[in-house]
Every structure is written in structure tokens, then in C-alpha cells.
N, C-alpha and C positions, 0 to 999 in steps of 0.2 A: 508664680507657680513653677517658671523652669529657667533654668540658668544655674543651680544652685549645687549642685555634684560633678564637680571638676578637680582635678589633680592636682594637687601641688608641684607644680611644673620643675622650682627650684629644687626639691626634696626626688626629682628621676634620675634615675642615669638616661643619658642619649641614647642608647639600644631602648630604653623603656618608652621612651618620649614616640621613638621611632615608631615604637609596638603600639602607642597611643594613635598616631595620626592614621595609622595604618586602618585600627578600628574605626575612627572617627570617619575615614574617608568611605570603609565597608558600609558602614552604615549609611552612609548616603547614597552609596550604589544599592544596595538592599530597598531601601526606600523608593528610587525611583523604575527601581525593576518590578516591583509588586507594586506601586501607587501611582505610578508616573511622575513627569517633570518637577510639576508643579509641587507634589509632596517634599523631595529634597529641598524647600527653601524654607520650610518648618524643624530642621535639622539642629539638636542644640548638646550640649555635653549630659541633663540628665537622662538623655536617652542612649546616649553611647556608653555611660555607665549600663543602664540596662541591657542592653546587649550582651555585652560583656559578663553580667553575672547572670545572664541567659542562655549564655552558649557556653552549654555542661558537655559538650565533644572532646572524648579523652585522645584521640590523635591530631595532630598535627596536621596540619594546611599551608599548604605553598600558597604565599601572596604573589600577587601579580604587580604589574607595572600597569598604569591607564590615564588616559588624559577627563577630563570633564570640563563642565561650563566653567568653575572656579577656575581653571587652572591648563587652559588650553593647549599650550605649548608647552606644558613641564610634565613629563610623568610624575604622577603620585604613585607611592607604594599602596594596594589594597590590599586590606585581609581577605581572605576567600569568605564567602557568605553562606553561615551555618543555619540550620533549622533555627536557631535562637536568634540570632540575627533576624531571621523573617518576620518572625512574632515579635521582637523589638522595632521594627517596621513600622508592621498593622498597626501595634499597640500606639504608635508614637504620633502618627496620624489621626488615631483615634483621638486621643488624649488633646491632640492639636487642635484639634475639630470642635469639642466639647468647650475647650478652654474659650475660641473665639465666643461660643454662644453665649458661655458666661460673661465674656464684656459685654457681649451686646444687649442683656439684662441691667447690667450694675453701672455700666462707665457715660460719662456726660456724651454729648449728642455725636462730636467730633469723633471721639475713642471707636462711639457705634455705629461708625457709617463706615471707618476702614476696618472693622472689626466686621462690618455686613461683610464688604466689598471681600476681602481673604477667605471668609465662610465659603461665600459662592465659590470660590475661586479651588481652592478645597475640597469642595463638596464631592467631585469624582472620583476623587483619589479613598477619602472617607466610605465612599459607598462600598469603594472597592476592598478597602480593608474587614470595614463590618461585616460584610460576606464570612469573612474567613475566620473573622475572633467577635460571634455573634453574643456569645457569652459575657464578654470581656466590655463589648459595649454596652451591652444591657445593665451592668455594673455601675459602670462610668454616668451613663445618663439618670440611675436611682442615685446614686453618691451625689452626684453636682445637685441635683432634684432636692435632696436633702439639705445639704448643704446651703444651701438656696434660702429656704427655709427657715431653718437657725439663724443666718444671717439678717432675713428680714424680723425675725423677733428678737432679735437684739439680744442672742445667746452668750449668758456670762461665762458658761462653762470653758476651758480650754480642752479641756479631756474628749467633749462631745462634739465640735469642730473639727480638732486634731484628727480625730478617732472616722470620722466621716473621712475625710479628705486621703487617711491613712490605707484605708478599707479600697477604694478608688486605687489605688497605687500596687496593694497586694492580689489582687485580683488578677494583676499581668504576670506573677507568679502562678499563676493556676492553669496556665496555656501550657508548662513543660509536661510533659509524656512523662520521663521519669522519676517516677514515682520516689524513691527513695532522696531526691532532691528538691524535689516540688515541697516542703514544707521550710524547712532551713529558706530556701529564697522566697518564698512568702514571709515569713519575719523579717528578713533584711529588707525587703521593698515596705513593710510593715510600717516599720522602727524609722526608715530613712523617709521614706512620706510623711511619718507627723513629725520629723526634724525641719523638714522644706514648709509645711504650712506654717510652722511656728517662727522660721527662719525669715521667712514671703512677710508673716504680720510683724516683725520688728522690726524688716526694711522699711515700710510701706506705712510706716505708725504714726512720723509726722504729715505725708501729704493727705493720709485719711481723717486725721483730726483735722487738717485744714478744712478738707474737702466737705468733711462731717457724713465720710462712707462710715461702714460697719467694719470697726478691727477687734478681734477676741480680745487683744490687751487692753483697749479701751474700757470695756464691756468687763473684763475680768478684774480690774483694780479701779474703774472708775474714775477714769485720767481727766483733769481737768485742766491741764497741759501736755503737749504733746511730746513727754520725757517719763522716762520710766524712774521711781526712786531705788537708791541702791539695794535696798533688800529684794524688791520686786524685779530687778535684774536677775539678783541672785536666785532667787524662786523661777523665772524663765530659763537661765542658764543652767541649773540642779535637773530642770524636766526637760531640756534638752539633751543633756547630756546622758540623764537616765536612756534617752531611745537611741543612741548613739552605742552607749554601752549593749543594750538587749541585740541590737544590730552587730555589733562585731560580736556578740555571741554565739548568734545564729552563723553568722560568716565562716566561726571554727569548725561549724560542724561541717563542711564540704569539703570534700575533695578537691585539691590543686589544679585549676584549670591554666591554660595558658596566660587569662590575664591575670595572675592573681598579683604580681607585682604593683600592677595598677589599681589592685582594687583593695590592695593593702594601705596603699599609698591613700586614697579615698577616705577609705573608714577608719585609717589610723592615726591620719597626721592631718587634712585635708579640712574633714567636717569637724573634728575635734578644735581644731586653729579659728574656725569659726565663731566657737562658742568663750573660746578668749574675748573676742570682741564683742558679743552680748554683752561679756561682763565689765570689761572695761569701756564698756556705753558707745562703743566704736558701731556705726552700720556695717552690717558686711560688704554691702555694694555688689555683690558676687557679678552684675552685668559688667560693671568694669574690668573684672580679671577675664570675663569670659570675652571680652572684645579686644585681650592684650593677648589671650589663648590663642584664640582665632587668626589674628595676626600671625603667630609664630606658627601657625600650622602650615601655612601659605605661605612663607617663607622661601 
């Protein structure tokens, strides 16, 4: 579910990359100043995208310099922490929260006891955010509720998973106050939530056929090896790509915010690169890149 909206690090210029770490770092300040400690170590890049196309603030913010537990001795540069940032926060916590309880439904015994153990551990920070985006959770808990569901009846559809999972994701678009933007980023969280669920089941495709969990690809073509044939690529890659395009659609209709370099970089060249390796049967891996990211941020 999350790893999967990160930047083409190669494809920045170094003031952009700068302008990246800077968010990435806000965001984890944002996190453990509403959530506590503990929330920051749920911190991943699809939430620093969100942020980022959250925080619709038409002026400019001086960053700061600050040390943290990552990074004790080095100052990092922060962005200053906007209204949209706060709600990328709550929402991200939320989302974190929700996610463990679905391992600890679906994943073998091992997965469910460190999957308990992070819940509890979690749980105060969770309380603390649902308070403030009660809405937003009560969303999250019918979506996964649903979800859930489909899953245990062995749902062929991809449309009516996607579409769940998608619903779940646009919902954290409905926290902005400003109204004339709150719809434009409702379709981009839309569009880019059922790219990450369809993205999630064609990582995940061979150890679910091993494991004999529940993947829409399996259920929707009927897979009797754990490989996709090439048309059926092409048919995943084509409906991918369709919600990538409706997403940079919606994207145009906003106003320039400061990150929009970065979010250009995202939805332009990023997730689209992506769907190159659907089709040429390649896995994305996105936790790899995201552990080589992470790396160069801390640098």
C-alpha cells in the first residue's frame, strides 16, 4: 500500500532534491508535533507527496535548520509546517493505523503479532489524529471494511477493488477548506490511489499466488501461474495508465504551488516510468528505490 509515489531523484535538479528533503523532513516534524514520537517512524514518500499536494499556501515560507533522532549532529533543512502539512499528518497516521489492522486480518501469524505489537504502539498517536480528521477516518475504516470483503469473496472485478481502495485515498482530499481546490485534488488522490492498489497487486502477485492470499490479478484473469500473459500486461498497463493520465488532468487544473517541480516530476515522468515495467513484465520494487531515497536523504 505505501512506498509507491516517490520522485525520480535522477530526473531533479539539486535545489529540487533540496526542496524534496526539506518536505520530507517537514513532514516528519508535522507528524510528531500533532502525533508524537512514535508517529514519525510511520513516515514514508506517499505521504510527503501528499503533503505536498496539500499544501495549496500561495506565499512563501522561510525553512528552518533542526537536528532530530535520524540525524542528531547534522542540521537538516525544514520546510515550515502549513495547514496541509497538518492534515497530511493526521491523515498519514490514520492511514498507518488502519493499514496495520488490515495485516493483522490477512497476514500469517508472525506478520500478526508485529503487525499487533506497532498497532498498540501507534494507537495514541491514532487517537490523537482521529480527533481532528474524524471524517476522514470514518472513510478509511468503511473503505478497508469493504474492501475486506471483496477480498474474502474472491472479487474478479478490478474496477470494484481499485475503486474501494481509490475512494479511501480521495477522501484526504476533502480535509482542504478551499473550496475551489478541494475537487482538482480529490481526483489526483482519486486517479493515484487506484494506480498504488493496482501497482501493490502486481508487486505482490507472485508471493500471493505462492502464499494462495487473495490478488485482483489472480481473480481477474484467472492465473494459474504466478505470471501475467502479454496481452493481460497490456490490459493492466492501458488501465493504469488511463488513471495516471485522469491524474495529471486534474493536476492541470491547479494553481502553482511551491512544490510543483516535484509534483511534476511525480506524475510526469515518475509513475508513468512505472508502468514501462508493468509492461515489459519488470516488478516495480518501489521499496528498493525507496530504501536508496532514504539513504541519499540522510546523507
Amino acid at each position: 500500500m505505501f512506498g509507491y509515489v516517490t520522485p525520480l531523484v535522477g530526473e531533479l535538479k539539486v535545489k529540487e532534491f533540496q526542496k524534496f528533503k526539506s518536505g520530507y523532513c517537514g513532514l516528519c516534524h508535522a507528524m510528531g508535533k500533532n502525533c508524537g514520537l512514535k508517529a514519525r517512524f510511520f513516515l514514508n514518500y506517499d505521504f510527503t507527496f501528499l503533503a505536498m499536494l496539500l499544501d495549496r499556501e500561495a506565499c512563501l515560507h522561510a525553512d528552518s535548520m533542526c537536528r532530530c533522532i535520524a540525524s542528531p549532529f547534522r542540521r537538516r533543512r525544514v520546510c515550515a509546517v502549513t495547514p496541509g502539512f497538518e492534515i497530511a499528518a493526521d491523515a498519514s497516521v490514520i492511514l498507518s493505523f488502519w493499514k496495520l489492522k488490515d495485516t493483522i486480518l490477512d497476514e500469517v501469524w508472525f506478520r500478526r503479532l508485529k503487525a499487533r505489537v506497532l498497532s498498540l504502539l501507534l494507537r495514541p498517536a491514532y487517537q490523537r489524529a482521529a480527533k481532528r480528521l474524524a471524517d476522514f477516518d470514518c472513510v478509511v475504516r468503511q473503505c478497508l471494511a469493504e474492501l475486506h470483503t471483496l477480498e474474502q469473496e474472491h472479487c474478479p472485478s478490478l474496477d470494484r477493488t481499485a475503486d474501494t481502495f481509490a475512494k479511501l485515498l480521495q477522501a484526504a482530499g476533502a480535509q482542504l477548506h478551499m473550496q475551489e481546490e478541494k475537487r482538482p485534488v480529490e481526483q489526483i488522490l482519486y486517479h493515484v490511489g487506484r494506480w498504488i492498489y493496482l501497482a501493490d497487486a502486481y508487486d505482490d502477485l507472485k508471493e500471493d499466488f505462492k502464499r494462495k492470499r487473495y490478488n485482483p490479478l489472480i481473480a481477474r484473469f484467472g492465473l494459474k501461474e504466478p505470471e501475467l500473459a502479454q496481452g493481460d500486461r497490456h490490459l493492466l498497463e492501458a488501465t493504469m495508465r488511463h488513471s495516471l493520465n485522469l491524474a495529471a488532468s486534474a493536476y492541470s487544473l491547479l494553481t502553482t504551488g511551491r512544490w510543483s517541480e516535484i509534483l511534476d516530476n511525480i506524475l510526469y515522468l515518475s509513475l508513468p516510468n512505472a508502468n514501462l515495467r508493468v509492461l515489459s513484465g519488470e516488478a516495480i520494487q518501489w521499496k528498493q528505490i525507496e530504501q536508496k531515497n532514504r539513504r541519499m536523504i540522510y546523507e
